[in-house]
C-alpha positions in Angstrom: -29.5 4.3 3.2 -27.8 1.2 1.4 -24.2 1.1 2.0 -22.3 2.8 -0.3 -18.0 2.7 -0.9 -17.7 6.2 0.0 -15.4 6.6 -3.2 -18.3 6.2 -5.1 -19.3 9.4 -3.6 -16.0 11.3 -4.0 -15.9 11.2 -7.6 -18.3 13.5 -9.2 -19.6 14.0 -13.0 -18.9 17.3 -14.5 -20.2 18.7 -17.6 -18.0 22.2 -19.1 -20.3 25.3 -20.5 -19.3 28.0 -22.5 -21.9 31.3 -22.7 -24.5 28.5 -21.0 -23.4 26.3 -24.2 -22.8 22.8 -23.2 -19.2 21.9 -24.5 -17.7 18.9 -23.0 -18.2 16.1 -20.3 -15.9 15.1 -17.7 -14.5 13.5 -14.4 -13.8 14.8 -11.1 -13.2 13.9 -7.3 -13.2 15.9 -3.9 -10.5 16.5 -1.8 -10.8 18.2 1.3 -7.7 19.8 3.2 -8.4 20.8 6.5 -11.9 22.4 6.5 -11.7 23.3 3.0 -12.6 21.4 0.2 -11.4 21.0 -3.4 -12.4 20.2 -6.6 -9.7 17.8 -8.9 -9.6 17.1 -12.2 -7.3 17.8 -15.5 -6.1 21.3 -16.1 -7.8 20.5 -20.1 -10.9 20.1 -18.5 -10.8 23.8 -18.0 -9.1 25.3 -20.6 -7.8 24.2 -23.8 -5.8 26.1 -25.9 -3.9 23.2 -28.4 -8.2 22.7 -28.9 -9.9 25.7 -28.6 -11.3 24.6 -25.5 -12.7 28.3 -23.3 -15.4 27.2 -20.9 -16.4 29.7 -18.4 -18.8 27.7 -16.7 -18.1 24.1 -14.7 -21.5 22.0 -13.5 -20.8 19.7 -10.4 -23.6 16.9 -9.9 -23.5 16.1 -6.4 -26.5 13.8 -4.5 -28.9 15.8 -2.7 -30.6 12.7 -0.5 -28.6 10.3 1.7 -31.5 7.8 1.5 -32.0 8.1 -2.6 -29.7 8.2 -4.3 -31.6 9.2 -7.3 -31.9 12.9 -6.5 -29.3 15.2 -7.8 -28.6 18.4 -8.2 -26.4 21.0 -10.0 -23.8 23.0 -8.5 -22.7 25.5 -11.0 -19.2 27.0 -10.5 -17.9 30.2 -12.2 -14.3 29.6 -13.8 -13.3 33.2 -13.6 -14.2 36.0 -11.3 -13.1 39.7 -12.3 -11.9 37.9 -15.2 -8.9 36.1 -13.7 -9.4 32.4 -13.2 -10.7 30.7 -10.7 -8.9 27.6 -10.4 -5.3 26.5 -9.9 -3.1 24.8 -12.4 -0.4 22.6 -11.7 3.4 23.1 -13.1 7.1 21.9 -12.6 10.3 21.8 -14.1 9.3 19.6 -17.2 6.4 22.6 -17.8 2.6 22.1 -17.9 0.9 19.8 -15.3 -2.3 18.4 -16.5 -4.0 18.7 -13.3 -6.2 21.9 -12.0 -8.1 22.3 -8.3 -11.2 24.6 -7.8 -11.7 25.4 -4.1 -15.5 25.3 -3.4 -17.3 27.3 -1.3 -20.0 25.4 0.8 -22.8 27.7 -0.1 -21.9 27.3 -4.0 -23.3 23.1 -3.1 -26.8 22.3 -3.4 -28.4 22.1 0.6 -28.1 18.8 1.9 -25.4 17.7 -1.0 -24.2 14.1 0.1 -20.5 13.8 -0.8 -16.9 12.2 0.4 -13.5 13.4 0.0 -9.9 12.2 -0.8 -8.0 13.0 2.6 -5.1 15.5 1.9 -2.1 13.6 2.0 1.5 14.0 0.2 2.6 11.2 -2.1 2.0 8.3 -1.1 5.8 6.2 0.5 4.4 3.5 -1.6 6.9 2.7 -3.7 8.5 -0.4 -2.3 4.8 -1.8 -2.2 3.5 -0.2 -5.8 5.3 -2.6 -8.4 4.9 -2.9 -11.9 1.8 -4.9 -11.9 -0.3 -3.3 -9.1 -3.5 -3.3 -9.6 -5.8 0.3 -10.2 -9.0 1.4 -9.9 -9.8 4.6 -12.5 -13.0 6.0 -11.5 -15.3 7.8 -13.4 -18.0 8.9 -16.1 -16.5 7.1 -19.6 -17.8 8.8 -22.6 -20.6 10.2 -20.0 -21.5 6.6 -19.1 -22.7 6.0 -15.5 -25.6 4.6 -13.6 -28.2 7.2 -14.6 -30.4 6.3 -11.8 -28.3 6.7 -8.9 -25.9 9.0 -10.8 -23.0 6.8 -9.8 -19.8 6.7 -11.9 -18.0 3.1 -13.0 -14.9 1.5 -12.4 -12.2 0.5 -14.9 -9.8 -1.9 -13.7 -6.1 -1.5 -14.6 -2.5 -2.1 -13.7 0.7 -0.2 -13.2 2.5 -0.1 -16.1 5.6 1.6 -15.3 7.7 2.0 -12.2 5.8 4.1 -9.5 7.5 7.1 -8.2 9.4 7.3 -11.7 8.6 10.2 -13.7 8.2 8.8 -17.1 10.6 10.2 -19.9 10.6 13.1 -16.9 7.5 14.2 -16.8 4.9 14.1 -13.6 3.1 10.9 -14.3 3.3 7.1 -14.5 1.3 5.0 -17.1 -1.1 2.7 -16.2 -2.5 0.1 -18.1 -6.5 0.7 -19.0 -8.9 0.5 -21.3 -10.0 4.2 -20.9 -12.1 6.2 -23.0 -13.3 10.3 -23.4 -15.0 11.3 -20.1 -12.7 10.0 -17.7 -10.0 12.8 -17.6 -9.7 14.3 -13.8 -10.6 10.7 -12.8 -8.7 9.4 -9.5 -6.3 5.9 -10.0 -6.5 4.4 -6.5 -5.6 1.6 -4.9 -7.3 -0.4 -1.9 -6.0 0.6 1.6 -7.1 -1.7 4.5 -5.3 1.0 6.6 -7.6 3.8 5.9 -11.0 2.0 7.1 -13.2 5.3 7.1 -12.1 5.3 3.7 -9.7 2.9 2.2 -8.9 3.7 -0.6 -5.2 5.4 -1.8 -5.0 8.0 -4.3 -1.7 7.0 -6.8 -2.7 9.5 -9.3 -4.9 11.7 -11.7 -6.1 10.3 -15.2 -5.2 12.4 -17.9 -5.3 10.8 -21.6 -4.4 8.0 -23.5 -0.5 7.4 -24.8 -0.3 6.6 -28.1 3.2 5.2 -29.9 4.9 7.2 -31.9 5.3 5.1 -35.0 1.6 3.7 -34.3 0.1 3.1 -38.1 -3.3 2.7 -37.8 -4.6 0.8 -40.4 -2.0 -2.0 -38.5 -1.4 -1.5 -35.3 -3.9 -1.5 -32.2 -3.7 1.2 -30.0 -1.3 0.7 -27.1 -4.0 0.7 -24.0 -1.7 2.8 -21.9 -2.6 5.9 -20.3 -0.9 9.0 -18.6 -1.7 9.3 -14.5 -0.1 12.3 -13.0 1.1 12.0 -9.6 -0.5 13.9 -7.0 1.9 15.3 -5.0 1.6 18.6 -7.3 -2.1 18.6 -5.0 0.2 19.6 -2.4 0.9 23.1 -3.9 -2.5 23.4 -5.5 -4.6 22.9 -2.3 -2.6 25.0 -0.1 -2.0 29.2 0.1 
């Protein structure tokens, strides 16, 4: 097998289905707690309201063959069992977290599924070393773009764009500064960490959407380029109990 950056392999493509009706495309990563392991993306992945957005049906594409990485395969994951949903949804004293965990079972993944995970690990005591500037790495399926032959998501490069560890206007997240598109909500905002050699790579947040001005008049004014990445301690509660 060619070398691969394990975070390549982390970050998985998921498509949303609604009575086996394909709605909407999406980002997602692994992280594994202990023995068990969790699927992370954007609580509006899952369900919508403000949109009308009611999967009940999530499709994980995970890699099947360790030497080709062309072969894929499906996991499909029920959203609700006995009517009651199956995932987690994040929420704190400013309300609504836009971030949502789905604990996978390992018979619900394809036989032989190739994959990596995010460590569990509280926020990281970055903050004296992530200043406005830093650079990110948001990982992920744009607009359902990827490498369709080796079903490998992309990489958009960014910066910080507001203090981390600051909850901006008091909400969970930080912004980031990115040229993001649809398709990349749930996706992971890391930074490199030499530390971490198995797998360096430091999880600063969860890509939610695009932040737009206020006063933003579009037949004049460009969009702003900044996005909303949630901070993932709130992981902490939703991949634990």
């Amino acid at each position: 097998m060619k070398s691969v950056d394990p975070l390549l392999l982390a970050v998985v493509r998921l498509s949303t289905l609604q009575g086996g009706r394909a709605l909407t495309r999406a980002t997602g990563f692994l992280q594994q707690r202990g023995e068990e392991v969790f699927l992370v993306t954007c609580r509006h992945v899952f369900i919508d309201p403000s949109s009308g957005h009611y999967p009940d049906l999530i499709q994980v594409d995970f890699h099947t063959d360790g030497n080709n990485l062309a072969t894929v395969a499906g996991a499909a994951l029920p959203l609700y069992e006995a009517g009651t949903a199956a995932w987690r949804q994040g929420r704190d004293a400013a309300g609504d977290v836009d971030v949502a965990t789905l604990k996978l079972r390992r018979e619900q993944m394809p036989d032989k599924a190739v994959w990596h995970a995010f460590p569990s690990e509280e926020m990281p005591e970055l903050e004296r070393d992530i200043g406005l500037g830093t650079p990110v790495l948001i990982v992920g399926f744009p607009m359902g773009f990827h490498d369709e032959l080796h079903h490998l998501p992309v990489a958009r490069s960014g910066i910080v764009a507001s203090p981390y560890g600051w909850r901006f206007g008091g909400e969970g997240y930080f912004l980031t500064d990115a040229r993001t598109h649809r398709g990349l909500s749930g996706a992971p905002v890391v930074t490199r960490d030499a530390s971490q050699p198995g797998f360096p790579w430091r999880l600063l947040g969860i890509h939610s959407a695009r932040l737009e001005g206020r006063n933003r008049e579009a037949a004049f004014d460009e969009t702003l380029g900044l996005n909303c990445s949630w901070y993932p301690d709130i992981l902490r509660v939703l991949t634990t109990g």
